[in-house]
C-alpha positions in Angstrom: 0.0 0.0 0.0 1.1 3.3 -0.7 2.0 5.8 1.8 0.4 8.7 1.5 2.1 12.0 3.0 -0.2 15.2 3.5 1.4 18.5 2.9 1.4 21.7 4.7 2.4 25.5 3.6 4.8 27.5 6.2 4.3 31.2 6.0 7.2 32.7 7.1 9.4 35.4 6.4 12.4 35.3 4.4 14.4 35.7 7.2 13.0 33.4 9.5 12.8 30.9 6.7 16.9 31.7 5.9 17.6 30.9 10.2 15.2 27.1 9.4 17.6 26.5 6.7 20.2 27.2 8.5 19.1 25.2 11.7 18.4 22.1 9.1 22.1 22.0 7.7 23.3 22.0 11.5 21.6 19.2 12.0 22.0 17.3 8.5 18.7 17.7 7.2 19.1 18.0 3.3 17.7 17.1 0.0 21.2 16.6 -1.7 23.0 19.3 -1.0 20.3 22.1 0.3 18.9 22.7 3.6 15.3 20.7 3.6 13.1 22.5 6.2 10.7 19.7 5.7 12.9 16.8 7.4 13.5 19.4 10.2 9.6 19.6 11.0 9.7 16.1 10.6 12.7 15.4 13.3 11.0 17.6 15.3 7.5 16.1 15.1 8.9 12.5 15.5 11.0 14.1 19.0 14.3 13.3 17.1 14.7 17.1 18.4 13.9 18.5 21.4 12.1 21.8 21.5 13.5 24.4 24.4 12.7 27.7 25.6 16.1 30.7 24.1 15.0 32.6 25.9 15.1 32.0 30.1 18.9 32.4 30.8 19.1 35.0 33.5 21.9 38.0 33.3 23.5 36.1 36.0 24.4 33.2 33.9 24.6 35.6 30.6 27.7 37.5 32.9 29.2 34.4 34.1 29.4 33.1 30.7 30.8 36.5 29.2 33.3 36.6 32.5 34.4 33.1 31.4 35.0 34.2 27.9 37.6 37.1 29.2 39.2 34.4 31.3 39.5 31.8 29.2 41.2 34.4 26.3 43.1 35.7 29.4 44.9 32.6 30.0 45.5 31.5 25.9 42.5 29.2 25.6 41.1 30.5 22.2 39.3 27.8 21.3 37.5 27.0 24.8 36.5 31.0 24.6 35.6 30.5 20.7 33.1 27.8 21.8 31.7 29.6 25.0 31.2 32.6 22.3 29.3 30.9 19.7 26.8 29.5 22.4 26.2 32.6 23.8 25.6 34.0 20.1 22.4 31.2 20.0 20.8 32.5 22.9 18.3 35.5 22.4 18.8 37.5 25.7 22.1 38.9 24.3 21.6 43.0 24.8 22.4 44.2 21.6 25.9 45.4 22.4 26.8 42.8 23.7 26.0 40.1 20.8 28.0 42.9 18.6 31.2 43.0 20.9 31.0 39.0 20.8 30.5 38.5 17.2 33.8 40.9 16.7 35.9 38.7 18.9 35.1 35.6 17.1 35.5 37.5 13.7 39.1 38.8 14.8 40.2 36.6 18.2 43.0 38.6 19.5 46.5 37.4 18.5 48.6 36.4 21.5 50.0 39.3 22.7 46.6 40.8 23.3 46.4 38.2 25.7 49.5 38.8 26.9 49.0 42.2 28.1 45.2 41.5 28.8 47.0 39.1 31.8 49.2 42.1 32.8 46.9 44.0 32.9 44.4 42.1 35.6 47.1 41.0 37.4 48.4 44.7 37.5 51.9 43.6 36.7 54.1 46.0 35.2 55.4 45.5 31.6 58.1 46.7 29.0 57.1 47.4 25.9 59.1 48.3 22.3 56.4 50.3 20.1 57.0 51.7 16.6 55.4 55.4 16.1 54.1 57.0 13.4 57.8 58.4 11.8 58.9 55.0 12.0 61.1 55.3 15.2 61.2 52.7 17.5 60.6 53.2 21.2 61.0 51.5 24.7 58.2 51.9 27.8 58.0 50.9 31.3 54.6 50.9 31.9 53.0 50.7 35.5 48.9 51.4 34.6 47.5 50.2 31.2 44.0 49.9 29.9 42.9 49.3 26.2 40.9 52.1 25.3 38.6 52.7 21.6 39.3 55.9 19.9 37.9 56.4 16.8 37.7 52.9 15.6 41.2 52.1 16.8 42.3 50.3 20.0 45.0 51.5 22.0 46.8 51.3 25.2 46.6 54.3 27.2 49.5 53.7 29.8 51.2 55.3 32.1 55.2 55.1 31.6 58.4 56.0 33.7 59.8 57.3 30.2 58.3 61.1 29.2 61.2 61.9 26.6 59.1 63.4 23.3 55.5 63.4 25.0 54.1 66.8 23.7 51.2 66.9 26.5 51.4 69.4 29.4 53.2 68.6 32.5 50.9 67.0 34.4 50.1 64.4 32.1 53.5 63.5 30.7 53.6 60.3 31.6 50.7 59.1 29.9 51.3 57.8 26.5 48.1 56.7 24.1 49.7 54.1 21.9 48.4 52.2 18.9 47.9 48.1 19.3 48.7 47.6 15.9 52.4 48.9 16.6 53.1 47.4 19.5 55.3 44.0 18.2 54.3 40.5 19.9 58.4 40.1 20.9 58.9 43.5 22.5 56.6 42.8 25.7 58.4 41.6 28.8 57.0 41.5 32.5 59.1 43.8 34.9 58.9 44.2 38.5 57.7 46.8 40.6 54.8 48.9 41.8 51.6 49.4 40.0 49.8 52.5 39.7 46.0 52.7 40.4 45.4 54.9 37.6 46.7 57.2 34.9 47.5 61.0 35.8 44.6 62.9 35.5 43.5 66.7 35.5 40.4 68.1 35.8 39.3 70.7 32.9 36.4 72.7 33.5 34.3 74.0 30.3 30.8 75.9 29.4 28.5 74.4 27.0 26.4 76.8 25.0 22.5 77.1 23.0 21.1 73.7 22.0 24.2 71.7 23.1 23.8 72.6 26.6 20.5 71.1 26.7 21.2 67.9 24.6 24.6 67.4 26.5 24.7 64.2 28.0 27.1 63.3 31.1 30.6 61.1 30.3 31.4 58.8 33.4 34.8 60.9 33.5 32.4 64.3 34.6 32.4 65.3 37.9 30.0 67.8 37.3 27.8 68.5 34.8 24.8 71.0 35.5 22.8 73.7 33.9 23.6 77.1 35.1 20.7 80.0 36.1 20.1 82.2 33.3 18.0 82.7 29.6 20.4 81.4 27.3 21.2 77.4 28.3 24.6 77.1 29.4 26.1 74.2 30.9 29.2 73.5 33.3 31.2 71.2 32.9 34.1 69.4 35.1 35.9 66.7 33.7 38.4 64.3 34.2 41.2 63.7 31.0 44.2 62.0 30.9 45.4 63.0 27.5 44.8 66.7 25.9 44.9 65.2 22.3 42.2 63.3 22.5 40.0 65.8 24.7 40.6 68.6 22.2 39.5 66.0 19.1 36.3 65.3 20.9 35.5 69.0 21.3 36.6 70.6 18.6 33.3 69.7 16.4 31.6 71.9 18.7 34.0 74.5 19.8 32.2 77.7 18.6 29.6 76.3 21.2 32.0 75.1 23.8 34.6 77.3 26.3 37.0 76.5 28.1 37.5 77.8 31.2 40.6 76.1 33.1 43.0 74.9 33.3 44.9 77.9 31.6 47.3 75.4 29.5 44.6 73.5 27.9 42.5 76.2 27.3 45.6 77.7 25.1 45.9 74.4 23.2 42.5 74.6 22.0 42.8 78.5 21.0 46.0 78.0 19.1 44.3 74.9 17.1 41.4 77.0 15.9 43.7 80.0 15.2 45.8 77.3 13.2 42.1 75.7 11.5 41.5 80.0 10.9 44.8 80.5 9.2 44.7 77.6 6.5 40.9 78.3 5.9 42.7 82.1 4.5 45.8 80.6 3.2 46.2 80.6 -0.9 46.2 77.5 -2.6 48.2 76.8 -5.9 48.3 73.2 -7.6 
């Protein structure tokens, strides 16, 4: 006798129907070579697969898991993190940020001296470091605080170093250095030994924010104050912690005609001579 099967439509999207696929090739169920979603409903209806919830891990277990990651890339174990990674990618309580900062580690897992001064860096154990800069010149730092920072879609190490030779920043912060990962060599970090600092040298800049972006200003973690001043026009103070006057002035100058600062005197001058610099070229002549 002849079996007779009885078919059903799916109405899905096109993107729902892509993940099915994708879910039946995981598990082997293909007509030849394609994904057949058909054998999948089948598995499933037949309990060959087993149907759970993606969606009751609490943020306990979704931190653990993430904490695990760090520690397993910490101590060189790529491939345990790799796999911790991709099943936290499957789950569906992933914040948003957090499924994006995942997905780039597995895309680009850090090469080993990433780990390496990761480890320093939790264990706050000082390091030596050789670093090419940007005229080619190769240089040597003892560095007592590190953290990896993101500046404009670059990592780097901002560090603080016994070694201020050529750091054009004011006094106070001349022993931080902001150095790019990508020219730091994976042979030219050592461990040293020695006090660890608690933190980079810091200096508190105070500023006023002016018309529409005092309103829509919203407060860094490094601000220790931020509050609208009495008055018609909206005008905002601002005190903030920096550790390096390059990048401060970068992330202000966008908005300088609306921004002031007020102290300290030296950084206030830095800003002023790089307008009056931006001023000059913008009335310089030009010949090809």
């Amino acid at each position: 006798m002849d079996k007779k099967s009885r078919a059903i439509n799916l109405s899905v999207s096109e993107t729902d129907k892509t993940q099915l696929e994708k879910i039946a090739l995981e598990f082997g169920m293909k007509w030849g070579n394609r994904p057949n979603i058909s054998k999948l409903v089948e598995a499933i209806a037949r309990r060959q697969l087993t149907i759970a919830p993606n969606n009751d891990w609490s943020e306990a277990l979704i931190t653990a898991l993430k904490q695990a990651i760090d520690a397993l890339i910490d101590t060189g174990k790529l491939e345990e993190a790799l796999v911790v990674a991709s099943l936290l990618l499957k789950r569906s309580e992933l914040s948003l940020p957090l499924r994006r900062e995942i997905e780039r580690f597995q895309e680009n897992p850090p090469p080993s001296w990433r780990i390496e001064i990761n480890r320093y860096i939790r264990r706050q154990q000082p390091f030596q470091l050789s670093y090419q800069d940007a005229t080619g010149r190769w240089l040597n730092f003892t560095v007592r605080h590190a953290q990896v920072v993101p500046y404009e879609q670059r990592q780097y190490l901002d560090c603080w170093c016994e070694e201020t030779e050529g750091n054009r920043d004011v006094p106070e912060l001349i022993h931080n250095w902001s150095l790019r990962l990508d020219r730091i060599p994976e042979a030219g970090i050592t461990p040293i030994s020695g006090p660890w600092r608690p933190n980079l040298a810091h200096i508190e800049v105070e500023m006023r924010l002016f018309g529409r972006l005092a309103v829509a200003y919203k407060t860094k973690n490094e601000d220790i104050i931020s509050e609208l001043l009495p008055g018609q026009e909206p005008v905002r103070k601002v005190v903030r912690k920096i550790s390096n006057t390059y990048w401060f002035i970068r992330e202000v100058l966008p908005d300088a005609s609306k921004i002031a600062i007020v102290s300290p005197e030296n950084v206030r001058e830095r800003l002023k001579q790089e307008l009056m610099s931006a001023c000059e070229r913008c009335t310089m002549e030009i010949r090809d």
